[in-house]
C-alpha positions in Angstrom: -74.8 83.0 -32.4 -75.8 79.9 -30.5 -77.0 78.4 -33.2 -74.2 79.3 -35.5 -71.7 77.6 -33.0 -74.4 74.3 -32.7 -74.3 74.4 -36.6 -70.8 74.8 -37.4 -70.8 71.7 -34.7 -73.4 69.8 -36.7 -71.2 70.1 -39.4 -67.8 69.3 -37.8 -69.5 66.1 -36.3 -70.8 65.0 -39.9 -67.7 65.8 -41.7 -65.7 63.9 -38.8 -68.2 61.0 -39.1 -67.7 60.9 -42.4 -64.0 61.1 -42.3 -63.8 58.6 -39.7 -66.2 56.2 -41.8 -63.6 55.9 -44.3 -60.8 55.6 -42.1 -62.3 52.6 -40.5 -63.7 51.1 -43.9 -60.3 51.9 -45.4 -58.6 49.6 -41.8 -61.6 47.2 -42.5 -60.9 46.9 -46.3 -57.0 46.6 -45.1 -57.9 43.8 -42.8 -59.3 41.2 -44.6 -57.0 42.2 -47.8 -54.1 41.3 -44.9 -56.2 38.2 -44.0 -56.8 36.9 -47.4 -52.8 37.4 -47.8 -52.3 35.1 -44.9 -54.4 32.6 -46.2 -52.4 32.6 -49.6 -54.6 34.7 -51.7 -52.6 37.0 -53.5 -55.1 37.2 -56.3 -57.1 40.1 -54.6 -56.0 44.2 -55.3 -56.2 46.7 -52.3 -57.5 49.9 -53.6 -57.2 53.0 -51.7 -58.5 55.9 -53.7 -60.6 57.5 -50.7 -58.2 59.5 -48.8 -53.5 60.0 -49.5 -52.7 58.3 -46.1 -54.8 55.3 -46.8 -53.8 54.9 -50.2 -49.7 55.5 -49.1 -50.1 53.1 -46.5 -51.9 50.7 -49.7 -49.4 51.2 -51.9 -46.2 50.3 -49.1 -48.3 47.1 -48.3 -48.9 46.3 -52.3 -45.4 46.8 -53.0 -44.2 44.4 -49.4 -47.0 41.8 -51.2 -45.2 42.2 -54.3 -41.8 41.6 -53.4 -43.2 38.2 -51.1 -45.3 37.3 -54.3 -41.6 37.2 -55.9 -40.1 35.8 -53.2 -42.9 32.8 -53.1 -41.8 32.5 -56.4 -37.9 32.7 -55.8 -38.7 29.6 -53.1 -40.7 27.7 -55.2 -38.1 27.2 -58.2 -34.9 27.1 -55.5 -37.6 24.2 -54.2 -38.4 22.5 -57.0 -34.5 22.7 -58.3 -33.3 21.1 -54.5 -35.8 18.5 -55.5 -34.6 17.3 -58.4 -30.8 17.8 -56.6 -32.0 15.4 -53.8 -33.4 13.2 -56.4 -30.3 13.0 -57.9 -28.2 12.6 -54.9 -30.9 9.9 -54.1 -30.0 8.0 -57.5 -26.6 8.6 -56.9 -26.5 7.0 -53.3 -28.7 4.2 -54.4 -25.6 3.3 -57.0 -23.7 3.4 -54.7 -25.3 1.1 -52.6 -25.6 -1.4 -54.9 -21.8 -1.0 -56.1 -20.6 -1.7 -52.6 -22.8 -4.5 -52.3 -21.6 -6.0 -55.1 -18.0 -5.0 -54.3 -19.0 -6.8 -50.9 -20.3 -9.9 -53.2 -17.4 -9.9 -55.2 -14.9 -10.1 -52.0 -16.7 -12.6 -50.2 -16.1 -15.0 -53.6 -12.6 -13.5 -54.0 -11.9 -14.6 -50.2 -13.4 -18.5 -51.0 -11.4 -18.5 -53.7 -8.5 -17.7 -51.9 -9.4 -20.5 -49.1 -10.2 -23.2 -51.6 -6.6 -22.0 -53.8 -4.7 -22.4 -50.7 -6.3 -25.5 -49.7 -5.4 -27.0 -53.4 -2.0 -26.0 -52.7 -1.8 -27.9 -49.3 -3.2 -30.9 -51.1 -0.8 -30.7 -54.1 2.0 -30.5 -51.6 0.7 -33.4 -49.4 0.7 -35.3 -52.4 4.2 -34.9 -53.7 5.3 -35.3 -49.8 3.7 -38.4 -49.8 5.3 -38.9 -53.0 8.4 -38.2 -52.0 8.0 -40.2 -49.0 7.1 -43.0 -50.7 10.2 -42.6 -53.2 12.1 -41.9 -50.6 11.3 -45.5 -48.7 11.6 -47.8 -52.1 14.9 -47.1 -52.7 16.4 -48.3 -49.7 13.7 -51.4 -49.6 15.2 -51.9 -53.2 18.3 -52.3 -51.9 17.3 -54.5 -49.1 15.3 -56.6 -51.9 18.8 -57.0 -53.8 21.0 -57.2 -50.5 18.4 -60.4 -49.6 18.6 -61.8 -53.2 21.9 -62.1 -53.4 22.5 -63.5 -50.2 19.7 -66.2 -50.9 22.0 -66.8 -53.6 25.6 -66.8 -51.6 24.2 -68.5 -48.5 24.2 -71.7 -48.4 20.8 -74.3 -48.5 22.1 -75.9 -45.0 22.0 -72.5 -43.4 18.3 -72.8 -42.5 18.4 -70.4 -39.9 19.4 -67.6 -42.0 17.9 -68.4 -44.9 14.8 -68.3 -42.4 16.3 -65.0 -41.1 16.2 -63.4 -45.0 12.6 -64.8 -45.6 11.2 -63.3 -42.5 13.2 -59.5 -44.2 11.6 -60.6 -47.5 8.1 -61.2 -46.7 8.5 -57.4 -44.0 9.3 -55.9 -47.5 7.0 -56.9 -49.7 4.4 -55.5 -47.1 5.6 -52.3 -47.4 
């Protein structure tokens, strides 16, 4: 009976060694599938055909990998389509850019135009002041002119002193 109880033990030990063998090649198989996951390798299959909890706990991870394999997928076109969004914005901005600077351009020559328009004003209405001025001081020197001619004429030759007198008014006109 001894040895009955020390064989039925023999046996239990090998068929626990051998189930724990494949439990801990299953967790080692597990492990570097998880690893090679980590490092982007989604190429690789997990197969679990050894025992129902192993292959369960496979098929849960294979179906997790799955749905981040889509996922990956999912962020790569939302990715690629922000890109070309960005770009876009990017092109957009940069037209903008150049727009306002020429807006800005186009201001900065409005503005001298402006300043050189109003200075041709002030000019054109310097000129018909002085114009005005100048029309403005003949007439009345005109009629000096004709008020000294005819008293040249009335006056007169004895009267030196005011024929003097109207010389002196003749020759301040004709300066003028």
């Amino acid at each position: 009976s001894i040895f009955l109880v020390f064989l039925i033990c023999v046996v239990l030990a090998l068929l626990g060694y051998s189930i724990l063998r494949k439990v801990v090649l299953s967790i080692v198989k597990l492990k570097e599938y998880i690893e090679a996951i980590a490092q982007g390798d989604f190429s690789r299959k997990l197969n679990f055909y050894d025992s129902r909890e192993m292959g369960s706990i496979g098929e849960s991870i294979i179906l997790i990998l799955d749905r981040l394999q889509e996922n990956q997928r999912e962020l790569e076109r939302l990715n690629k389509e922000l890109k070309g969004q960005l770009e876009d914005s990017i092109s957009t901005a940069e037209r903008e850019k150049k727009k306002a600077n020429e807006l800005q351009q186009a201001y900065r020559e409005l503005e001298e135009t402006q300043k050189m328009l109003v200075q041709t004003k002030k000019m054109v209405a310097a000129r018909q002041l002085a114009k005005n001025v100048i029309h403005d001081a003949k007439v009345p020197l005109g009629v000096i002119v004709q008020g000294v001619d005819y008293l040249e004429r009335t006056i007169p030759p004895q009267e030196k002193q005011q024929k003097e007198v109207l010389d002196m008014i003749r020759q301040a006109v004709d300066r003028k």
